[in-house]
C-alpha positions in Angstrom: 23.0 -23.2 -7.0 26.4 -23.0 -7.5 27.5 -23.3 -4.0 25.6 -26.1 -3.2 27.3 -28.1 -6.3 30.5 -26.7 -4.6 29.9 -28.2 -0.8 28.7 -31.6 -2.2 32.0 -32.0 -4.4 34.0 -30.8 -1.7 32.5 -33.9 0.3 33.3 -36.4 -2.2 37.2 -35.4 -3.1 39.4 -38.2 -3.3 41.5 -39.7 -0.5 40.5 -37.3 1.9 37.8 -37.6 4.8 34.6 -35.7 5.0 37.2 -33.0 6.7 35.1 -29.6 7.6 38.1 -27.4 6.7 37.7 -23.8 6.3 36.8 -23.6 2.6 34.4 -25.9 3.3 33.1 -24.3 6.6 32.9 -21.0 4.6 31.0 -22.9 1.7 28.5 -23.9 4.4 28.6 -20.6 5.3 27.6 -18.7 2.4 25.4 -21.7 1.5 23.1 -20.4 5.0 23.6 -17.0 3.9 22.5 -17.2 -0.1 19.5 -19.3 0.8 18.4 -17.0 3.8 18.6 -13.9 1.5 16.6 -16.1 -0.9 13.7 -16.4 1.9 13.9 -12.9 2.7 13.1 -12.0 -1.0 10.3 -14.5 -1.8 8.8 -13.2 1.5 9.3 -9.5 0.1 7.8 -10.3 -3.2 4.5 -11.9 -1.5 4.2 -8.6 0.5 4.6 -6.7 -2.2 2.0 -8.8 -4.5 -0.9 -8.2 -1.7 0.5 -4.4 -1.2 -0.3 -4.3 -5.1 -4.1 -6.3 -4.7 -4.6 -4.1 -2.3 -3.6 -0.8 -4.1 -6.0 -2.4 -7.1 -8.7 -2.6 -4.7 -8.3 1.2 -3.3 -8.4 2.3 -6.7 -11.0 0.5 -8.2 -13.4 2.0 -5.4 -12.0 5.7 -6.0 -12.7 5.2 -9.5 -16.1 4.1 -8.5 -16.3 7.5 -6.2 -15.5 9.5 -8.9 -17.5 8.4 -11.2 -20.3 9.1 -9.1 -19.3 12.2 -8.1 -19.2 13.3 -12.0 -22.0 12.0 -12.5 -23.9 14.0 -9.2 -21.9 17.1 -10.7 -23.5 17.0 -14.3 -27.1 16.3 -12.7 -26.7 19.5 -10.5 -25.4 21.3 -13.8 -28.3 20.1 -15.8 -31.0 21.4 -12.4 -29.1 24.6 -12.2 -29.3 25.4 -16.0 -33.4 24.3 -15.8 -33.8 26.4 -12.8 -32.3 29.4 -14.5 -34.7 28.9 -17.3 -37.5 29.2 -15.0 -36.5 32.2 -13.2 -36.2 33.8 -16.1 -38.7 33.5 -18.8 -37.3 35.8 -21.4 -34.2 34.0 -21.6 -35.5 32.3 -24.4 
């Protein structure tokens, strides 16, 4: 990153010390900073990957339910229609 090029040429400037000053403090600083919010965001994006394997998972088994559902649906359809056609004779 950008700030890390910045605190290592800060350390090697000529005829000065390795001097912690404030610009360089502040460099430090924000280094800290950038690469927690880094952390924070690659740990986000895990939990949201195995939020979304999960979510894959719920609705493969829905789609499974339903399915079979539809399916238990037609087959009481198809007994109600035969049923009718044995109660009444003269239907066709």
């Amino acid at each position: 990153m950008l700030n890390e090029t910045r605190c290592q040429g800060m350390l090697y400037r000529d005829g000065i010390e390795l001097c912690h000053d404030k610009p360089t403090l502040e460099l430090h600083k924000e280094n800290y900073q950038l690469n927690n919010s880094v952390k924070t965001m690659r740990d986000k994006l895990d939990q949201t990957k195995a939020m979304h394997n999960i979510l894959i998972e719920h609705l493969k088994i829905i789609e499974v339910q339903l399915w079979n559902k539809t399916h238990a649906l037609n087959v009481d359809q198809k007994c109600l229609q035969y049923r009718e056609q044995l109660d009444d004779p003269d239907r066709n």
